[in-house]
C-alpha positions in Angstrom: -30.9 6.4 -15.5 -31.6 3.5 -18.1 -30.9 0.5 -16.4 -29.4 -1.8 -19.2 -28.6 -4.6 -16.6 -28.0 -6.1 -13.8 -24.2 -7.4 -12.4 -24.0 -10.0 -9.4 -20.5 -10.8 -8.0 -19.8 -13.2 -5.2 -17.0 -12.2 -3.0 -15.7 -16.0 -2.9 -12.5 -15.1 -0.4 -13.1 -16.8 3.7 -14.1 -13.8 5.7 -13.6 -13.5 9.0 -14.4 -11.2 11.9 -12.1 -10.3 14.8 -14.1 -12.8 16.9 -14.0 -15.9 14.2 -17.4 -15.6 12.7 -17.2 -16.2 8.9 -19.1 -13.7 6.6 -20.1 -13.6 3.2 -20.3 -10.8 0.6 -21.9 -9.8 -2.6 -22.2 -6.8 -4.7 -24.6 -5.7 -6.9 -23.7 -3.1 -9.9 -26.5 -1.6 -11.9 -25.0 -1.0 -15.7 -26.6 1.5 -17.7 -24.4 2.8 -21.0 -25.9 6.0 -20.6 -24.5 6.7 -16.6 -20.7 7.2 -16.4 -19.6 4.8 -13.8 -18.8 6.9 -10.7 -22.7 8.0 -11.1 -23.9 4.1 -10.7 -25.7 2.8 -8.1 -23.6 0.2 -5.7 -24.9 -2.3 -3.6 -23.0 -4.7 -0.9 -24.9 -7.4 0.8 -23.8 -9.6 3.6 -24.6 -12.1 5.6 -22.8 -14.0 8.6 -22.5 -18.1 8.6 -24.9 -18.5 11.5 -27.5 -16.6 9.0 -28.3 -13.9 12.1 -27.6 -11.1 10.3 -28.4 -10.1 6.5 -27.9 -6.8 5.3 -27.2 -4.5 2.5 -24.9 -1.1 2.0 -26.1 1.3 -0.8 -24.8 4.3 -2.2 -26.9 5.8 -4.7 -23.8 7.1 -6.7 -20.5 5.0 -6.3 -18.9 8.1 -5.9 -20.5 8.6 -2.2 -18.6 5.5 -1.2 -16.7 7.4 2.3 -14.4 4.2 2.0 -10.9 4.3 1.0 -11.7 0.5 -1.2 -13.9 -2.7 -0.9 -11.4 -3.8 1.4 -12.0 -1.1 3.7 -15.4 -1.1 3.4 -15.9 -5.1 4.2 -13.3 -4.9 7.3 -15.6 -2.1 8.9 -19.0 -4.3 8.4 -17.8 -7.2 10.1 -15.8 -5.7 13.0 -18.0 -2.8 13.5 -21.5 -3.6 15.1 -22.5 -0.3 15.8 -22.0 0.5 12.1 -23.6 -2.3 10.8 -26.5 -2.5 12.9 -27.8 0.6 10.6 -27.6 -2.0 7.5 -29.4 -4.8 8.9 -32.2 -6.3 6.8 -33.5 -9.6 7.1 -35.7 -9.3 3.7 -32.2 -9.9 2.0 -32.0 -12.8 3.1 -33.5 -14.0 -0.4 -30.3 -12.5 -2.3 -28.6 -15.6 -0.9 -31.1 -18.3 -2.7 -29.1 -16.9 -6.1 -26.6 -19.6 -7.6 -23.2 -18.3 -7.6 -21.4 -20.7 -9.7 
């Protein structure tokens, strides 16, 4: 894959778990002209408010995505430990220093 670029969106909507705790999301799309889209790398990274948990979700191919939509996929992250435990990476922490104006 020819990686022409990289695209940074930040999910700007309030985010809230089942218990209160606010989160915050991010996705990452590598763009390459040469890679239809379904074949695309995705990335999702998160982090709570208290800044105890940083993490990332990648599928290799946006295709491999198990999850209906984003939606989906960002309900079952915040409310689902057990899932989300398996993301957990504090080394993305430095995703967050990124200005997302």
């Amino acid at each position: 894959m020819t990686a022409n670029a990289d695209h940074w969106t930040y999910d700007r909507r309030p985010r809230f778990d089942r218990s209160g705790r606010r989160w915050h999301f991010a996705s990452r799309f590598m763009l390459a002209s040469d890679v239809p889209y379904e074949e695309r790398p995705f990335e999702l990274y998160f982090w709570d408010e208290d800044r105890n948990e940083f993490g990332r979700l990648r599928f290799e191919r946006r295709k491999d995505n198990p999850y209906r939509d984003y939606e989906t996929l960002v309900s079952k992250i915040m409310n689902d430990s057990e899932f989300r435990l398996g993301l957990l990476d504090p080394e993305t922490s430095r995703v967050w220093k990124r200005s997302w104006k």
